[in-house]
N, C-alpha and C positions, 0 to 999 in steps of 0.2 A: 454539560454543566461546567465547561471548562473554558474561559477567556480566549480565543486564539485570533490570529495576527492572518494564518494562510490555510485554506482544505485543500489539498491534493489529491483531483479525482480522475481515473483512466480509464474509467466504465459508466455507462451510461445509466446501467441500474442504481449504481450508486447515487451518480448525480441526480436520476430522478428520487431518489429518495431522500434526496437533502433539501431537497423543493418540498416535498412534501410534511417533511417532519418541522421547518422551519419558516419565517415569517422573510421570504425572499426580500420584500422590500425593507423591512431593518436590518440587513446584517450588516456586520462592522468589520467581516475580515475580506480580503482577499480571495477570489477563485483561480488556482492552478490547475490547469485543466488539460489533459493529453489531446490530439489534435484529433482524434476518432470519436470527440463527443461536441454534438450540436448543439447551439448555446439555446436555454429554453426561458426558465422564468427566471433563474437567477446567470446574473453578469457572469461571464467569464472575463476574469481579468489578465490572465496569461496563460497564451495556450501555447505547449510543450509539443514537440512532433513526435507522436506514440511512436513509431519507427527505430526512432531513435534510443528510447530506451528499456525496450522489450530485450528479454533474455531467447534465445539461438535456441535453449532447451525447453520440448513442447507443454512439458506436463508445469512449469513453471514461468512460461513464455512471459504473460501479462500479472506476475504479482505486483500489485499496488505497489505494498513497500520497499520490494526490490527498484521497481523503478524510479522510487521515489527518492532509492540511497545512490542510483545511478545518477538520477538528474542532480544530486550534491552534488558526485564525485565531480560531474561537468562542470558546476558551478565554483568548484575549488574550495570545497567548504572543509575540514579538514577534523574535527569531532561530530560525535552524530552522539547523543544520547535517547534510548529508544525505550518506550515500554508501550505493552500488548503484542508486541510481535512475537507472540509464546512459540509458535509452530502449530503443527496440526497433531490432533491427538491421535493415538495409535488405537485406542482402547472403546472410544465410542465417538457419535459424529458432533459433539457438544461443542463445538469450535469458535462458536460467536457471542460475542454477548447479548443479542437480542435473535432470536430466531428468524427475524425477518429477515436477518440477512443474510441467510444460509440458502444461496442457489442450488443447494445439493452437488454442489461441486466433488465433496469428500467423498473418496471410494476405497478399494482396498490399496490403495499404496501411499495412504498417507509416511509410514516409516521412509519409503524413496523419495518423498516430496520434501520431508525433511532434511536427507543429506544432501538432495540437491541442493535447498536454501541456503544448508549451511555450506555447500562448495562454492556458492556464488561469494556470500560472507565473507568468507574467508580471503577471496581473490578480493573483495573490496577494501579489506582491511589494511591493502599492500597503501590506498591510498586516504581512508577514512577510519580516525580512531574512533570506534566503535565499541556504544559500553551499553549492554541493556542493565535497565531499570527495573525489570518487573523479570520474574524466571521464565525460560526459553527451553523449548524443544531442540533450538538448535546447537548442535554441537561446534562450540565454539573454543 
């Protein structure tokens, strides 16, 4: 429901699910696309080398929007204002807004997945001011 300019996708489920939910040949934005996903119905318009901005730590290796605040940092983009990036819930596995897009990822260490996020956060912040929009799990 909302105007955008670029999608940034580093998973293939996702991207199949952006074909799917959307009219591939009208869209009007851009595809940012990590280099581990095949181009299908819809264009990839800039593909990113996954390599490059995966996290060293396994249980948070391939977070979308960590890689996504990476590939700013690379870009020298220098504010970042963020909302949905809440965290993950400690309390039950409610974490997405539409259930479809719950791979069953969440397990018992959502509370560690969180301070991971936020130790990455926090290292990014040395180069990306960083302001959420919407409340966050992570401790910032």
């Amino acid at each position: 429901n909302y105007d955008v300019d670029f999608v940034f996708l580093s998973n293939s489920k996702r991207y199949n699910q952006l074909f799917i939910n959307n009219d591939c040949h009208m869209k009007n934005w851009d595809v940012i696309a990590t280099s581990n996903i095949t181009e299908s119905l819809i264009k990839i318009d800039y593909r990113i080398n996954y390599r490059s901005l995966i996290n060293m730590e396994k249980r948070i290796i391939d977070n979308s929007t960590l890689m996504l605040m990476f590939l700013l940092k690379k870009l020298n983009i220098k504010n970042l204002a963020i909302a949905g990036f809440d965290g993950f819930n400690t309390i039950s596995n409610n974490d997405y807004v539409n259930e479809f897009m719950n791979f069953g990822n969440l397990s018992d260490d959502s509370k560690d997945r969180n301070i991971l996020i936020s130790n990455v956060i926090e290292e990014l912040k040395q180069h990306l001011e960083i302001k959420f929009i919407t409340p966050t799990n992570y401790t910032i």
